[in-house]
C-alpha positions in Angstrom: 82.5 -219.3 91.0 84.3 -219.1 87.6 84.1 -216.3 85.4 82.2 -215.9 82.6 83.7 -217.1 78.9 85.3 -214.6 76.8 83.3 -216.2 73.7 81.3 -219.0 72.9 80.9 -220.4 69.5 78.7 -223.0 67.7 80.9 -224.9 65.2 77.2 -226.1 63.4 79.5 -228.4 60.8 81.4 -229.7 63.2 78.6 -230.2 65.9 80.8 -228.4 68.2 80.6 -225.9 70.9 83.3 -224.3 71.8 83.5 -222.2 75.2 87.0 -220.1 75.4 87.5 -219.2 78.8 89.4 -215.9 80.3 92.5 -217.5 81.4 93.0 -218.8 77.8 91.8 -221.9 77.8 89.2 -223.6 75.5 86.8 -226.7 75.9 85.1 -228.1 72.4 82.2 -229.8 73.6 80.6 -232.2 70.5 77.1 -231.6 71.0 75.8 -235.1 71.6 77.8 -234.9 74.7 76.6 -231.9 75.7 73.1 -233.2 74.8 73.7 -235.8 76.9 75.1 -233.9 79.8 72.2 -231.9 80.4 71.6 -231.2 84.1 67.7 -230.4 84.1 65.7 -232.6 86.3 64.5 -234.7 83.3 68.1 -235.4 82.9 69.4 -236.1 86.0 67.5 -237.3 88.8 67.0 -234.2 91.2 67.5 -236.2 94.7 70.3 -239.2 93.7 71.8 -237.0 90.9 72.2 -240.1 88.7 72.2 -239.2 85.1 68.8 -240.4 83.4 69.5 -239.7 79.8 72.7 -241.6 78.7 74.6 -240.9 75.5 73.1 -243.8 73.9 69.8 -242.0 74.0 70.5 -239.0 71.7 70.5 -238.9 67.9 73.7 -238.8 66.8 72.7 -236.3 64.4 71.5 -233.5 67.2 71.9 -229.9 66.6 72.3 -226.9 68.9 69.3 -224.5 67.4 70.2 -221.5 69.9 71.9 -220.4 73.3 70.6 -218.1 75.7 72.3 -216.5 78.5 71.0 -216.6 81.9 72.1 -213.8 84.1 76.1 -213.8 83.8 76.3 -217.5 85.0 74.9 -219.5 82.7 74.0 -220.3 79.1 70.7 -222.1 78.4 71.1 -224.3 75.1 67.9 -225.3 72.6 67.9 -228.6 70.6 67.0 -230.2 67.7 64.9 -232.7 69.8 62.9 -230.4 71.2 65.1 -230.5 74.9 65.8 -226.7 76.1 65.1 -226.6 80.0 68.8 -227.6 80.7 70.9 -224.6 82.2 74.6 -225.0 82.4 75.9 -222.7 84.3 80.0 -221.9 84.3 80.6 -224.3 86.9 78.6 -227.0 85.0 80.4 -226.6 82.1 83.7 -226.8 83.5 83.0 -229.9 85.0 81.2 -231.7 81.8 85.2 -230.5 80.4 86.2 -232.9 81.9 84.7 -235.7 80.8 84.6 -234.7 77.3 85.9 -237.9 74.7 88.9 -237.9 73.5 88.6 -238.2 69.5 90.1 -241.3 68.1 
């Protein structure tokens, strides 16, 4: 299990999260990705884990309207388009890091 993130900060004029992690590291997620990532059963079917909302599908324009923290292992995000049962835990968000686009 990965450790919590030292800080977590929306960037709301950038559409940005950004997640700095312990060992120093720091992930920018934009948040149509993150949107789009979402690992709630709505999202992401629960038995084949094949991703039901693509990118394609969210406004290009979403915003991140709060974070709550579950526990110590997880933050849950709300959005502009009404979506807010997705909870990412550390794990989850390391992995979406991954896949993040590169700009350009």
């Amino acid at each position: 299990m990965i450790d919590p993130p030292s800080n977590i900060r929306a960037h709301q004029a950038e559409q940005i999260l950004e997640v700095a992690w312990p060992d120093g590291s720091v992930d920018r997620f934009p948040y149509r990705f993150l949107r789009a990532e979402c690992p709630c059963a709505s999202c992401r079917d629960e038995w084949s884990g094949e991703r039901i909302i693509q990118i394609e599908h969210v406004r290009e324009d979403v915003k991140l309207e709060a974070i709550e923290p579950v526990g110590n292992y997880a933050i849950k995000p709300s959005w502009s388009d009404g979506h807010s049962t997705g909870i990412f835990t550390w794990d989850t968000l390391k992995e979406a890091a991954r896949s993040i686009p590169k700009p350009g």
